[in-house]
C-alpha positions in Angstrom: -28.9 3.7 -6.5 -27.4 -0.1 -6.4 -23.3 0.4 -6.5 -20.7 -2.3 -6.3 -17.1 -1.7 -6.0 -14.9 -3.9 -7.7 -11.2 -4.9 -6.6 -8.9 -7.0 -7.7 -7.7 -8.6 -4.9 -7.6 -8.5 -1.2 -5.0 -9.9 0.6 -3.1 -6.9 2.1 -3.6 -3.2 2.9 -1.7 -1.6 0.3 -2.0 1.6 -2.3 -5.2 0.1 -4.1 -6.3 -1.4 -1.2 -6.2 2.3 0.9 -8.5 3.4 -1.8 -10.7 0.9 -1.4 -11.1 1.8 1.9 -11.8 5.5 0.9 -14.2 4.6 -2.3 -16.2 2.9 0.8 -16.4 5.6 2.9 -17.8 7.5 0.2 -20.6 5.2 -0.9 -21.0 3.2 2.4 -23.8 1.3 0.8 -22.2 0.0 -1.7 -21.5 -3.7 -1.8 -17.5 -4.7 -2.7 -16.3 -8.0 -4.4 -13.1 -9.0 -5.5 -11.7 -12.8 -6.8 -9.8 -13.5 -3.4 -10.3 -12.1 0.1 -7.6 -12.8 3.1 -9.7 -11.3 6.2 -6.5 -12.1 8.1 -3.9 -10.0 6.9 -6.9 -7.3 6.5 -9.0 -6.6 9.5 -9.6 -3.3 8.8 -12.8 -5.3 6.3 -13.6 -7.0 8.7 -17.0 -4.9 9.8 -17.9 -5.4 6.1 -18.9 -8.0 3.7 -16.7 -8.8 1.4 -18.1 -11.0 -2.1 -15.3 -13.5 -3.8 -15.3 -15.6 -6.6 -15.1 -18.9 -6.8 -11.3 -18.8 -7.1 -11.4 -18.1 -3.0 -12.8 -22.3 -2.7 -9.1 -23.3 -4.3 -7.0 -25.0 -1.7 -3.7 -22.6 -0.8 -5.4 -19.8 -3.5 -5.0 -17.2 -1.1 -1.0 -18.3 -0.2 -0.7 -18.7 -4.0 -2.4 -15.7 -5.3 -0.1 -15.2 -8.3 -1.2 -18.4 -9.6 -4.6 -17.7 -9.7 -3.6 -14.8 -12.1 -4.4 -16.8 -15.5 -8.1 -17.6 -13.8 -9.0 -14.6 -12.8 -10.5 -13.0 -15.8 -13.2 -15.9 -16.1 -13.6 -15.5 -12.2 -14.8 -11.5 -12.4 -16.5 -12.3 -15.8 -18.9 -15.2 -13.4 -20.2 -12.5 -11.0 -23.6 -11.6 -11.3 -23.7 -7.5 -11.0 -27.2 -7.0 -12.8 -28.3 -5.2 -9.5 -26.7 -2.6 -9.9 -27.2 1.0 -11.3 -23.3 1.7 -10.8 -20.3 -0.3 -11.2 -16.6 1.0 -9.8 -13.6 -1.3 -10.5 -10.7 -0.3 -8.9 -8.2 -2.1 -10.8 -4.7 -2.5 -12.0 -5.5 -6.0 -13.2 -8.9 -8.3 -14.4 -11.9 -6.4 -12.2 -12.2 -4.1 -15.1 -13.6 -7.0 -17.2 -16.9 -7.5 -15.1 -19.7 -8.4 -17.4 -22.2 -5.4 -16.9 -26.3 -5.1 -18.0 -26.3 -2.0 -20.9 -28.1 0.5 -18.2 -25.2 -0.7 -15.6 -22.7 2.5 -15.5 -19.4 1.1 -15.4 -16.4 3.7 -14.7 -12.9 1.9 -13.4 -10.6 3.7 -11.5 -7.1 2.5 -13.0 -3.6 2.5 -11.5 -2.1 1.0 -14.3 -2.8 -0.5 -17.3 -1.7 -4.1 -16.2 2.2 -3.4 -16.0 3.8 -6.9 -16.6 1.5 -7.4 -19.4 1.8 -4.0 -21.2 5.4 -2.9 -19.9 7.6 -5.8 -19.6 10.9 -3.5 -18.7 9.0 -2.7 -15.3 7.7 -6.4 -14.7 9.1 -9.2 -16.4 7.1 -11.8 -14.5 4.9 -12.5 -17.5 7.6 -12.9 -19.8 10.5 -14.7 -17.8 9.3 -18.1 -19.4 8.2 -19.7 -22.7 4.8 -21.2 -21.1 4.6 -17.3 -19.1 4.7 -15.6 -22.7 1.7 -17.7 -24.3 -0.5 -17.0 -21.3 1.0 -13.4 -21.6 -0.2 -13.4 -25.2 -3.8 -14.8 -23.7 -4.1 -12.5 -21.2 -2.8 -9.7 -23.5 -6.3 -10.1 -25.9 -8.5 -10.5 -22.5 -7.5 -7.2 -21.4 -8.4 -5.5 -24.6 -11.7 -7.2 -24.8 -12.4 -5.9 -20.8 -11.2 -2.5 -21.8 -14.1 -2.0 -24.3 -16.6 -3.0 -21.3 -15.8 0.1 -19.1 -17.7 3.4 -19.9 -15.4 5.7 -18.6 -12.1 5.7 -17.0 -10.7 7.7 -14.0 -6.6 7.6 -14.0 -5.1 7.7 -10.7 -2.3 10.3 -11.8 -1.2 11.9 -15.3 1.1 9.7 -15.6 -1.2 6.4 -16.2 -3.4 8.3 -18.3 -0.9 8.6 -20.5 -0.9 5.1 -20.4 -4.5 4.2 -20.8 -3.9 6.4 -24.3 -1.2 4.6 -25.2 -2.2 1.1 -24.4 -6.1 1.3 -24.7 -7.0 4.1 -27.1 -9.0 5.8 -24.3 -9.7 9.1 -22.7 -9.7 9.6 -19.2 -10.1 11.9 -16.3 -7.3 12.2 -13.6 -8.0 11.7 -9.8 -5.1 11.4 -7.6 -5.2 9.0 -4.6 -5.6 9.5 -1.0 -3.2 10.1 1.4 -4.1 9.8 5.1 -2.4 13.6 6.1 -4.5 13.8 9.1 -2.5 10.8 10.5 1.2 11.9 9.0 0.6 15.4 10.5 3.7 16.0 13.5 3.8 19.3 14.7 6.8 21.4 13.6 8.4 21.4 16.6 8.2 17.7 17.5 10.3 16.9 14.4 13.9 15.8 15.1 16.0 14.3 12.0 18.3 11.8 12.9 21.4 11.1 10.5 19.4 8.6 8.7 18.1 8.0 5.1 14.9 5.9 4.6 13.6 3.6 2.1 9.9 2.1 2.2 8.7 -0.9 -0.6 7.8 -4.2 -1.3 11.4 -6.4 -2.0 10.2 -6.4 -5.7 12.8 -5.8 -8.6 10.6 -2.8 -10.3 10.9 -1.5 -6.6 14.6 -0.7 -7.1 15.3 -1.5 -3.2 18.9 -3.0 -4.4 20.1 0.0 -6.2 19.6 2.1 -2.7 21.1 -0.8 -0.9 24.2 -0.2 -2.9 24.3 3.3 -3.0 24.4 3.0 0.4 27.2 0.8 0.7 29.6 3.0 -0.7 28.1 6.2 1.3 28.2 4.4 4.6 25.6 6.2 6.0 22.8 5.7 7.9 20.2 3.7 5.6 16.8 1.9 7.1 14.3 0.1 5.3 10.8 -1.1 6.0 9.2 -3.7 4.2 9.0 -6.9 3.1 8.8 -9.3 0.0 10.4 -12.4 -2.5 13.6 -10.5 -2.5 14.2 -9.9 1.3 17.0 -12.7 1.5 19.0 -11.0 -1.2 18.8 -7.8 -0.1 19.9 -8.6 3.4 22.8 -10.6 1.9 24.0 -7.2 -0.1 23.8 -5.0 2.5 26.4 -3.5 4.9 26.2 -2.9 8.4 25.4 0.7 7.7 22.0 -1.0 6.2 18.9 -1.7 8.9 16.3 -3.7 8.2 13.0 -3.2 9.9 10.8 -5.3 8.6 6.7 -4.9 7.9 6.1 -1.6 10.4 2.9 -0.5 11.9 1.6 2.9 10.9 3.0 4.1 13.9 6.7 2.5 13.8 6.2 4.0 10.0 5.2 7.1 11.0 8.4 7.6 13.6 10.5 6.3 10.4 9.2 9.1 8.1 9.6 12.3 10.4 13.1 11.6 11.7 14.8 11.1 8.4 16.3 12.9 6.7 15.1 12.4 3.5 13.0 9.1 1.9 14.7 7.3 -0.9 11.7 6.7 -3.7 14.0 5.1 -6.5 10.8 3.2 -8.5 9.4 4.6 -11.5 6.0 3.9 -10.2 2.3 4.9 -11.4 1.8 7.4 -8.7 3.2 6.4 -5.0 1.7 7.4 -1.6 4.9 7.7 -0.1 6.6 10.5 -1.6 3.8 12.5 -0.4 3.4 10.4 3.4 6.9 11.4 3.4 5.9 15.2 3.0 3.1 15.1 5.5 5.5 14.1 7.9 7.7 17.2 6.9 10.2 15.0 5.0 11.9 16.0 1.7 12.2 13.5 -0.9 14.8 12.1 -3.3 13.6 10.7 -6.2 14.3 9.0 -9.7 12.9 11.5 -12.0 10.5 9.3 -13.8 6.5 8.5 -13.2 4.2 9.9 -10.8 6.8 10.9 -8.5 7.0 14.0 -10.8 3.3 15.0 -10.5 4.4 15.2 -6.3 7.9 16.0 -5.7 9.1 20.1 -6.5 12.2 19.7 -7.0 14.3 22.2 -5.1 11.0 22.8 -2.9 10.1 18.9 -1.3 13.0 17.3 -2.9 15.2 16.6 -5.0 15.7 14.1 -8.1 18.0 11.5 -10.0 17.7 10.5 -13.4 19.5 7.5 -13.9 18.6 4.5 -12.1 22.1 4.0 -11.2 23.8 3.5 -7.8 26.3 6.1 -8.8 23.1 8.9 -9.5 21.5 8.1 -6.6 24.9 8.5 -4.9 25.4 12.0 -6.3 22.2 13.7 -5.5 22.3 12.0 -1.6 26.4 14.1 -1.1 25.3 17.1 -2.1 21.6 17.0 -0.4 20.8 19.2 3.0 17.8 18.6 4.4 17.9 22.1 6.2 17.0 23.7 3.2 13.8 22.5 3.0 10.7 24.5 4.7 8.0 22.4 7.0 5.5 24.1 5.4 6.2 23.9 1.9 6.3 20.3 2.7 2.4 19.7 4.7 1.1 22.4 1.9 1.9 20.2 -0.9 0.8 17.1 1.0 -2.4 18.4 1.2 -2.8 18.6 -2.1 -3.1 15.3 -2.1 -5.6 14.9 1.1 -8.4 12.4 2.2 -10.9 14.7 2.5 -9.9 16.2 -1.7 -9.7 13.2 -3.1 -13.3 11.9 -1.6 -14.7 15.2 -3.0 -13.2 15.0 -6.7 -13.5 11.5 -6.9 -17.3 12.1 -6.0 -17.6 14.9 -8.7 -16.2 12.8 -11.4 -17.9 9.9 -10.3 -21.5 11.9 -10.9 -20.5 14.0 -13.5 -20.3 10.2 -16.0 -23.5 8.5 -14.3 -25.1 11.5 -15.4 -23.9 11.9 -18.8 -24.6 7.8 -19.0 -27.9 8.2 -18.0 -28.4 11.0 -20.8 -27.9 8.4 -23.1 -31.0 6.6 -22.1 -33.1 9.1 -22.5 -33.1 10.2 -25.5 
């Protein structure tokens, strides 16, 4: 059968982006689009071709890509999918709303219902303005009208299909994401933790990279960060010398990060997070706020531990009284697993034929 993938962007190789990468090793004939494609900052597309919309013609759209937000639900509505027997959008934003033929199957893969739309308190950049709270309100009324267009949704963890009930009146299935444990995979007895703590995020407020920062600061130990983002001179201006910045890592440098520490800070409430459990693979317990899809990963007391406040002072708490000895290698890989390439290309496959059968049903009666 015809299948197209649908993403909402592609401009970096992140969480959704990972997935992408997986959905197309899956179905290696299917064709992807999404509204804007920078083959620049991701070469691993680069043996592929990729379909845009015409929002990847604007001048700077690809340097500017939050701008292009408000134009993006008329750019995915403009592509021409009647092709194709099977439609995936792999979405937290507008490539759910694709226009689709009725015999088109069309089952989205969300991460989210669209946070800074329907949960403000995590992402207030749609409502930090007057003129960004009408096109809120816009965007709001789109999003329901593209919700009625999918067939059947696949949430990416509990968690978010708790949201899809909430925000969107639908059922859906639950298929976690991938996480590359074949690559995070040291050998026991190669690990050596270093007197460290670890954070890894986007500078992003919802990220929470400032409340670690000033935990931190009053602990005075060891704390190293990788990433990057809007936030990065602020951070940098907080922090203490006890605070090391390290930038956008390779998967390597990431890799030798995640091992050696002692534990990874994961202070976001976030929809489900790949590094709770890249920090496992790697035989690393977690501490974690004790909210979100960090709860459908983490055992607490087993491969981490968590805080419930998101408070400099709770995180502050939980990181005195935490040893790292206590925590078994193999506890750690065996929950990682859980959450493995090779399971999540085998139940995402299942799910995925169990609807195009039960849509085709509907055509032959």
């Amino acid at each position: 059968m015809n299948i197209a993938i649908i993403h909402d962007w592609l401009s970096e190789f992140a969480g959704a982006d990972k997935v992408l990468w997986q959905l197309k090793q899956i179905y290696p004939q299917a064709d992807i689009y999404t509204s804007i494609y920078d083959s620049s900052k991701v070469k691993q597309f680069d043996n592929y071709k990729i379909y845009t919309t015409y929002l990847q013609k604007i001048p700077f759209s690809k340097t500017l890509r939050p701008i292009m937000v408000p134009l993006m639900p008329l750019a995915f509505e403009q592509l021409d999918l009647s092709k194709y027997d099977l439609v995936i959008s792999n979405t937290t934003s507008a490539a759910k709303g694709v226009i689709t033929k009725p015999k088109t199957c069309h089952v989205s893969y969300c991460h989210t219902p669209t946070r800074y739309l329907w949960m403000p308190e995590m992402d207030e950049r749609a409502s930090s303005s007057w003129l960004r709270r009408r096109v809120n309100k816009s965007l709001k009324k789109w999003d329901i009208a593209a919700v009625a267009r999918v067939d059947y949704f696949i949430a990416n963890s509990k968690n978010v299909q708790d949201r899809i009930k909430k925000f969107y009146h639908r059922d859906s299935s639950v298929v976690y994401p991938p996480v590359d444990t074949s690559f995070y995979n040291p050998r026991e007895g190669e690990i050596i933790k270093k007197n460290y703590f670890l954070f890894v995020g986007r500078f992003v407020p919802y990220k929470k990279a400032d409340l670690v920062i000033e935990a931190f600061n009053k602990l005075g130990i060891e704390l190293r960060i990788i990433g990057t983002g809007p936030e990065e001179h602020k951070l940098k201006k907080i922090a203490k010398d006890n605070v090391k910045f390290l930038g956008r890592a390779s998967d390597k440098v990431l890799f030798e990060n995640l091992k050696s520490a002692k534990a990874v800070i994961f202070p976001s409430e976030e929809d489900f997070g790949i590094v709770p459990v890249e920090a496992m693979a790697c035989g690393t317990p977690v501490i974690s706020y004790g909210v979100g899809g960090a709860t459908e990963t983490v055992i607490s007391g087993k491969t981490g531990e968590y805080f419930f406040e998101q408070t400099p002072g709770s995180l502050t708490e939980v990181v005195k009284k935490f040893d790292s000895k206590k925590y078994k290698f193999s506890d750690l890989r065996s929950r990682a697993e859980e959450f493995s390439l090779e399971k999540f290309r085998e139940n995402f496959r299942k799910q995925i034929d169990e609807y195009y059968a039960d849509y085709k049903k509907k055509f032959e009666l």
